[in-house]
C-alpha positions in Angstrom: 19.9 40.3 45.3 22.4 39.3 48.3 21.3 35.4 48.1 21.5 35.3 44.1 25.0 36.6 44.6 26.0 34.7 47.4 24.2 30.9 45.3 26.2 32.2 42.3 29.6 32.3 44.4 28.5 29.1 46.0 27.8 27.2 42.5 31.4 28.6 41.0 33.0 27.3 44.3 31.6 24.1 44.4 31.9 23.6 40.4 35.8 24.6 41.0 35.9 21.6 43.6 34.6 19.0 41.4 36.6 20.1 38.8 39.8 19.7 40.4 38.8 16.4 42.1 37.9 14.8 38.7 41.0 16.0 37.4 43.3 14.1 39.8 40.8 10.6 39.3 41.3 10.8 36.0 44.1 8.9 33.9 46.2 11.0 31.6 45.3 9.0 28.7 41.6 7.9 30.0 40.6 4.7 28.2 44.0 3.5 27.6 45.0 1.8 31.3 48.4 0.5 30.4 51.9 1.0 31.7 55.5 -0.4 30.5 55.6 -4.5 31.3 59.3 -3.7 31.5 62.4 -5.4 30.1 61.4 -7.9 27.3 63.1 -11.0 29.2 63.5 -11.7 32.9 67.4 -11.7 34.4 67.3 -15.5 33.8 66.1 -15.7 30.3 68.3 -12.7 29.7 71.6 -14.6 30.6 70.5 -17.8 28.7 69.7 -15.2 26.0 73.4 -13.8 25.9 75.0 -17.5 25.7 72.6 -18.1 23.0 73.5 -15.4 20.7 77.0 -16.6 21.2 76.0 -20.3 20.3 74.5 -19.3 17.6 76.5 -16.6 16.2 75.6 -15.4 11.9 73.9 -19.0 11.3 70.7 -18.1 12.2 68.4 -15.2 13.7 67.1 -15.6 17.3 63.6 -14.1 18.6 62.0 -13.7 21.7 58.5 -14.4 23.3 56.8 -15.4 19.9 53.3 -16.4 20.2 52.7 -20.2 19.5 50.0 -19.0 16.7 52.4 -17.5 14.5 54.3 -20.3 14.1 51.7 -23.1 14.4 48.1 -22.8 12.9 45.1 -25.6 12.9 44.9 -27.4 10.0 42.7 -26.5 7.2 39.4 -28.1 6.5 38.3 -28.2 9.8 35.0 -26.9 11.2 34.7 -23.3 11.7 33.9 -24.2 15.6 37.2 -26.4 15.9 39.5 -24.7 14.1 38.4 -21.7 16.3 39.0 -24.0 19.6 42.2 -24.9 18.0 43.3 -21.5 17.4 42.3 -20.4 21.1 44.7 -23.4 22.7 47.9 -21.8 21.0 46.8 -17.7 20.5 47.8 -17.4 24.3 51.0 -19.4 24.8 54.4 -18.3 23.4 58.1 -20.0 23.0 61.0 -18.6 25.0 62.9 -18.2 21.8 62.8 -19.0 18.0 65.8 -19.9 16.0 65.0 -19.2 12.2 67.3 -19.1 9.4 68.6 -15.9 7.7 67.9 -16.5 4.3 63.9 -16.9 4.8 63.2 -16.3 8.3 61.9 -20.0 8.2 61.8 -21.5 11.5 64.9 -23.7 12.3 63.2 -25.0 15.8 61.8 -23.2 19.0 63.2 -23.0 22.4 61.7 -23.7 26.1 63.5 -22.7 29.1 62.8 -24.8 31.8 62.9 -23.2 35.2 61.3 -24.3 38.6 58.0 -23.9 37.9 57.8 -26.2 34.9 57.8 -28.7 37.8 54.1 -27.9 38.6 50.7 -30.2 37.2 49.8 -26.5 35.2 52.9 -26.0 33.5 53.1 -30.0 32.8 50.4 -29.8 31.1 51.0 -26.9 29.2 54.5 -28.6 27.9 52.8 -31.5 26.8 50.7 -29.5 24.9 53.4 -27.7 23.2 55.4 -30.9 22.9 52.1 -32.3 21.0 52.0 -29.2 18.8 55.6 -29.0 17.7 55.6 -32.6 16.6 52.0 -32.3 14.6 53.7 -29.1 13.2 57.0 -30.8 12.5 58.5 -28.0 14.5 61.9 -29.1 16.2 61.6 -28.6 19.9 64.5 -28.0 22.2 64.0 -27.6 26.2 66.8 -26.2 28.2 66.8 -26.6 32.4 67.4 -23.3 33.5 70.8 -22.5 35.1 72.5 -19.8 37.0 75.5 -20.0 34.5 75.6 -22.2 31.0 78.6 -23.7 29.4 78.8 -22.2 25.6 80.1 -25.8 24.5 76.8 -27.7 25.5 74.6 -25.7 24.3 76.3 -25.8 21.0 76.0 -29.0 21.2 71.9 -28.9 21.8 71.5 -27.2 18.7 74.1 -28.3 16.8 72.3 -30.4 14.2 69.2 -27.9 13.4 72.1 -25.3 13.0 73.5 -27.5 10.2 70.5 -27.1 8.9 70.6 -23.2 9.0 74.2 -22.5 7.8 73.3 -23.9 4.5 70.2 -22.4 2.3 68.8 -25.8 1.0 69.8 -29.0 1.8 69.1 -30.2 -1.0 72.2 -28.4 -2.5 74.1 -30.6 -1.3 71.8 -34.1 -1.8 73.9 -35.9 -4.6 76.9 -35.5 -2.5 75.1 -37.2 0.0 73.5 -40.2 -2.4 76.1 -42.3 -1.5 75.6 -42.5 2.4 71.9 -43.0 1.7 70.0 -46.3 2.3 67.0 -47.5 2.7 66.1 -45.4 5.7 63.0 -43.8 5.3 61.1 -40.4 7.2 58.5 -41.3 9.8 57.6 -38.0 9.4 56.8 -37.2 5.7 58.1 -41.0 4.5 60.6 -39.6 1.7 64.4 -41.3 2.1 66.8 -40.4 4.9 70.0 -39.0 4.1 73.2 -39.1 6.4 74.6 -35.5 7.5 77.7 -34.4 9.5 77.7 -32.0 12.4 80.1 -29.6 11.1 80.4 -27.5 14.6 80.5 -28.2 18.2 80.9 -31.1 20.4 78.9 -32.9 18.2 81.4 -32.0 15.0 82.6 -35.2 13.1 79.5 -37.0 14.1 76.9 -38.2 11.6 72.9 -37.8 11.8 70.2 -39.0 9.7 67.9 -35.9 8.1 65.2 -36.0 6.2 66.3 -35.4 2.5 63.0 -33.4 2.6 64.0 -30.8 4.1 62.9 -27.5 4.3 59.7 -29.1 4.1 60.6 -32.0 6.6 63.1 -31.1 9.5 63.1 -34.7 10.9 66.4 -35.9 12.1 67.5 -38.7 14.2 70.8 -39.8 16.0 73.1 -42.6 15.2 74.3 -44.6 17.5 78.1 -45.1 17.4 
């Protein structure tokens, strides 16, 4: 009767052991291995971020890390197997920053942030890719060296034309006004007629630029020499 009793304690001791052995291995949520990334944007992207808001101001609405695939899709009527391939290039990428306008959320153009490791052959590669994208897409790209400080004027001046764009609803609102600077100029992009805007802010303010009279549809523009 002795051995039963002393297997039994030995059993309970031993099941005790295991028991609080498993219990420290095992994660508090156990299937879910995850932890906070942290802050949304790194110090640098955070100070460019700050100048940003400023540049833009109640024009537009800025977001952050948006994946590629939300903004650009594959075509339709492609096969099933390329459209996939398609989708797969752009699900894993995202842009720095997304300017859309306030009225619709529409997107105005997208921002890259160029720091130093935009100089290597993987991140070249990956630009030109997105450079390729944006201009199948007709999505205004805008790339941006990083700095240690930015000056509030230049950037203003970067994004000055696409935020003409976003101050007003539709530009076509305002396309009689704008019948007599037309010409013959027409879109590469969509091939409808080229009107002649103003840059009403920034360094760029007084100066003219031709935009597609397309527009939202078409967000082609083009400078004019002076």
């Amino acid at each position: 009767m002795s051995w039963v009793l002393i297997a039994a304690v030995v059993l309970v001791a031993i099941t005790f052991i295991f028991l609080r052995l498993f219990k420290k291995k095992a994660p508090s949520d156990a299937g879910y291995l995850y932890k906070s990334a942290g802050p949304l944007f790194t110090p640098a992207e955070r100070s460019f971020y700050g100048v940003l808001c400023r540049a833009v101001g109640s024009k537009a609405i800025i977001f952050g890390k948006v994946r590629v695939a939300d903004i650009a899709i594959p075509q339709k009527g492609l096969p099933k197997s390329e459209w996939q391939k398609a989708f797969n290039k752009v699900s894993g990428k995202h842009f720095d920053f997304v300017i859309c306008n306030s009225d619709d959320l529409s997107v105005v153009c997208v921002i890259e942030l160029d720091d130093g490791s935009h100089k290597s052959e993987k991140r070249n590669r990956r630009d030109t890719f997105l450079k390729g994208v944006c201009s199948a897409a007709n999505i205004p790209l805008v790339q941006v060296p990083a700095k240690k400080g930015y000056v509030l004027g230049d950037i203003q001046e970067l994004l000055a034309p696409y935020l003409d764009f976003a101050e007003s609803k539709h530009l076509k609102e305002g396309i009689s006004e704008d019948r007599k600077d037309k010409s013959e100029k027409i879109c590469p992009k969509c091939s409808s007629p080229m009107v002649v805007r103003v840059a009403k802010k920034g360094n760029n303010a007084g100066k003219k630029f031709w935009a597609c009279s397309a527009y939202p549809k078409c967000r082609h523009i083009e400078a004019i020499a002076s």
